[in-house]
C-alpha positions in Angstrom: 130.6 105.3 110.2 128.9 102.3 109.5 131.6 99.9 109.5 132.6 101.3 113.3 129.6 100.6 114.9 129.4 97.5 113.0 133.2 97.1 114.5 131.9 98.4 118.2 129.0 96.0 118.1 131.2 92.9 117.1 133.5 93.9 120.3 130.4 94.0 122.4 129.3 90.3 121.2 132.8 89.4 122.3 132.5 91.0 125.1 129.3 89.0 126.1 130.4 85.8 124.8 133.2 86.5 127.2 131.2 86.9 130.4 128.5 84.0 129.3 131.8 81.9 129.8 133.0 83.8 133.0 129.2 82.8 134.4 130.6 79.1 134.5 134.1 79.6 135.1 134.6 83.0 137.7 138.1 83.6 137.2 137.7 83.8 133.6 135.6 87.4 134.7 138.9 88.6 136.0 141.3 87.2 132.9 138.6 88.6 130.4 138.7 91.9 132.3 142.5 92.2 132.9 142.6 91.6 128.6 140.0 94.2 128.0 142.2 96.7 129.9 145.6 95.7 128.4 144.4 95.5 124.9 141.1 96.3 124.5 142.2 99.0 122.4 144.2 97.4 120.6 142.0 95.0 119.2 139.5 97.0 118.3 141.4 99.0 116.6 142.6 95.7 115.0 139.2 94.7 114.2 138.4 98.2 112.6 141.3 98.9 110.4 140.3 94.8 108.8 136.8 96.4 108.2 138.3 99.3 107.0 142.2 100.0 106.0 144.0 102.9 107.1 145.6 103.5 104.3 143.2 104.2 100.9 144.4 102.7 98.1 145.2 104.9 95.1 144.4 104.9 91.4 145.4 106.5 89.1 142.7 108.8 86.9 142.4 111.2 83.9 146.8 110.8 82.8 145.8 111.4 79.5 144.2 114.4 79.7 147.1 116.8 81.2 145.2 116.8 85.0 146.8 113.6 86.7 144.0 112.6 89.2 143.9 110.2 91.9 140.8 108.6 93.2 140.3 107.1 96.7 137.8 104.7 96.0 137.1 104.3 100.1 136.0 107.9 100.9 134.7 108.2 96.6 137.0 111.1 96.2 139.2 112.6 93.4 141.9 114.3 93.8 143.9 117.1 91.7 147.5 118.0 93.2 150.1 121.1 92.4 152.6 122.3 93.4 152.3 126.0 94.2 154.7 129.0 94.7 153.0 132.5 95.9 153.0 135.3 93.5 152.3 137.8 96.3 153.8 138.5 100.1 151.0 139.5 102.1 151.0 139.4 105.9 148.7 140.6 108.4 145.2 142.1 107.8 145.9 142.4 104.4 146.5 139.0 104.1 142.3 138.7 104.8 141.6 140.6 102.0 143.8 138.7 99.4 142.5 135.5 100.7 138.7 136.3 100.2 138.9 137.6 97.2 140.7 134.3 96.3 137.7 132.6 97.5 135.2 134.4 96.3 136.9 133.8 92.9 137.2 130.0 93.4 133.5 129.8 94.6 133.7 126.2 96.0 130.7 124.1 95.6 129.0 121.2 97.7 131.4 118.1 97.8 134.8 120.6 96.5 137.4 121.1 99.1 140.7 123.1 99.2 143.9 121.5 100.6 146.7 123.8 101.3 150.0 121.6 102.4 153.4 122.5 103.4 156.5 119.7 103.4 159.4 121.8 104.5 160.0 124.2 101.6 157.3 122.9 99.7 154.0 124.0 99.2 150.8 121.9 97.5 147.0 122.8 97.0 145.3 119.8 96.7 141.6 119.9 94.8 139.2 117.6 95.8 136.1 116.7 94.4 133.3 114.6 94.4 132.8 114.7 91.2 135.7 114.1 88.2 134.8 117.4 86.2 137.9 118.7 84.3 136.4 121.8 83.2 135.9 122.8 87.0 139.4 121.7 87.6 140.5 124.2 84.8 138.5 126.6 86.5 140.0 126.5 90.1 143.5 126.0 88.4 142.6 129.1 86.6 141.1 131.3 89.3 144.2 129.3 91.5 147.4 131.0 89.0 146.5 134.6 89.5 148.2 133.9 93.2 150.7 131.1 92.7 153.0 129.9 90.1 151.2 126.2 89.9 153.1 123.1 88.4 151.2 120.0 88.1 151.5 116.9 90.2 150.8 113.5 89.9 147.8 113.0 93.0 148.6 111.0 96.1 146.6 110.1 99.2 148.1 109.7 102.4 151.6 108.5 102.6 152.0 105.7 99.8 153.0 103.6 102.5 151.5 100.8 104.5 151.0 100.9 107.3 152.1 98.4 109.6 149.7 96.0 111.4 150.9 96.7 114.6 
């Protein structure tokens, strides 16, 4: 958050700069605003995503000891990925009651997250963490396989892509 208003106060020196010249030169007022409206946007995203990428860079944690990890060393997350298949086909209010217990039996801490994705047929639970503690990833994997078939993955964050400037 710091990084954006350091990003929103840079546009609003630029902004000033810009009018200090449009006091000299009027028409400049009327060019500067036309380009605030047109792109103003657009550059400050610009200007943000320079501060901060989009796209978190990933690296690669804990291979040798059987729970591939990735960290994102922008947000100071790790991150444990499988790939899941239910063990159980529960819809409706029943559904609620499979779901706490599942919970309960996870009990999540401060700064632990759940993650549940689905790519087409595919399903992942990501673990994150703020904290790279294998023993509590063998315990969520643990309370995790008494409702899916788990397989584990190698971590990724976000789309292993870059993202274009534009």
């Amino acid at each position: 958050m710091r990084r954006y208003v350091k990003t929103l106060l840079m546009a609003g020196a630029l902004l000033l700069v810009a009018a200090l010249i449009a006091r000299a030169w009027p028409p400049a007022a009327l060019l500067a605003a036309l380009a605030v409206v047109a792109w103003g946007e657009d550059l400050l995203l610009w200007m943000y995503t320079r501060l901060r990428p989009a796209e978190p860079r990933r690296v690669a944690v804990g291979e040798e000891s059987g729970f591939p990890a990735a960290f994102d060393p922008r947000n100071k997350l790790y991150h444990w990925l499988w790939l899941a298949e239910p063990t159980r086909s529960v819809l409706g209010m029943e559904s609620e009651v499979v779901e706490h217990e599942m919970y309960h039996k996870l009990a999540l801490r401060r700064g632990e997250w759940l993650t549940f994705i689905v790519f087409g047929p595919d399903k992942y639970i990501r673990f994150t963490s703020t904290a790279y503690d294998l023993a509590r990833v063998r315990e969520v994997e643990r309370a995790l396989s008494e409702y899916y078939v788990l397989t584990r993955m190698k971590a990724w964050v976000g789309t292993g892509r870059p993202i274009s400037s534009r």
